[in-house]
C-alpha positions, 0 to 999 in steps of 0.5 A: 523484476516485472510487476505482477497482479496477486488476487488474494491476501496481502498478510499471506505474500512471502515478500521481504516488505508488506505495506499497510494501507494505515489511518494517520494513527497508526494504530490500527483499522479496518480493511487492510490495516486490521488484517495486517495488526490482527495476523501480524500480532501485537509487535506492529501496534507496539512499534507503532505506539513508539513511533507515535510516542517519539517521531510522529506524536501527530500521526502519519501524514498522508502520503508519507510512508514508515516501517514496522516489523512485520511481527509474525507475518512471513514478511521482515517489515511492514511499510505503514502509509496513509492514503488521502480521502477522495474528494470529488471537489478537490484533486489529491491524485498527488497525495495517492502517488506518493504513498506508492513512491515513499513506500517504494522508497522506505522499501529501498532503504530498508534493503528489501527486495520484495514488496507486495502493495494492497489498493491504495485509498480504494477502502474506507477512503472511497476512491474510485477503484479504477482511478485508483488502480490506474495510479498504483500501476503508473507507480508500481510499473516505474519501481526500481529494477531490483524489486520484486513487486506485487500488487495483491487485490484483494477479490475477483472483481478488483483483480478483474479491473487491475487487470483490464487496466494492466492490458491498456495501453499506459497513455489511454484514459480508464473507461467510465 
């Protein structure tokens, strides 16, 4: 199935799997990560508290990706990653790359047919929007055949610019 570009709110897709752009606690946030623990209720934070009480006493590492209920969103699960930090001193590209292949990943796993993705690291993080939307296509445009995938931006001035990249050629270089 093609990828597509939403702008508009990650909590309201009608998707099987919903990531969360999360903090390492996975407890909770801005961005992103607030909107999906605020509409989807108090079932993710209790999940996630489990998680951190068994598998992940030391969080989610960046890059990595697990899932959730979606608690009273529309979604059945929501798939919890950590995005790096930008740095302009150090290349974490690798970092952000993963986070889009083991949600893909965790997506497959959990039978999903439907995904939909926010930015990745664009928040709080402060990576560069353009960098960062450039990376979730190289990602999002090679997910398996049989998902559904959204890339939902959240404003007009993002979608604008996912959509710019969305029209260059995959071999050409962002525009400064």
């Amino acid at each position: 199935m093609p990828l597509r570009l939403i702008e508009g709110d990650i909590t309201a897709q009608a998707v099987d799997a919903v990531v969360n752009a999360a903090n390492s606690t996975l407890l909770g946030g801005r961005g992103v990560d607030g909107a999906i623990h605020a509409k989807g209720g108090p079932a993710i934070l209790a999940e996630c508290r489990r998680l951190r009480q068994t598998r992940l006493p030391d969080g989610l590492p960046a890059g990595q990706a697990v899932a959730t209920t979606a608690g009273v969103l529309s979604a059945r699960w929501v798939i919890h990653t950590v995005g790096p930090v930008f740095s302009r001193r150090e290349d974490r590209s690798a970092l952000l790359h993963s986070c889009y292949r083991a949600s893909l990943e965790m997506a497959l796993q959990l039978g999903a047919r439907s995904i939909a993705f926010p930015l990745i690291s664009a928040g709080a993080y402060g990576w560069p929007i353009s960098d960062a939307v450039t990376i979730a296509l190289a990602e999002l445009r090679a997910a398996p055949a049989q998902l559904d995938v959204r890339l939902v931006l959240f404003g007009e001035r993002i979608f604008d610019i996912a959509r710019q990249a969305w029209d260059r050629p995959l071999d050409a270089a962002p525009s400064a």
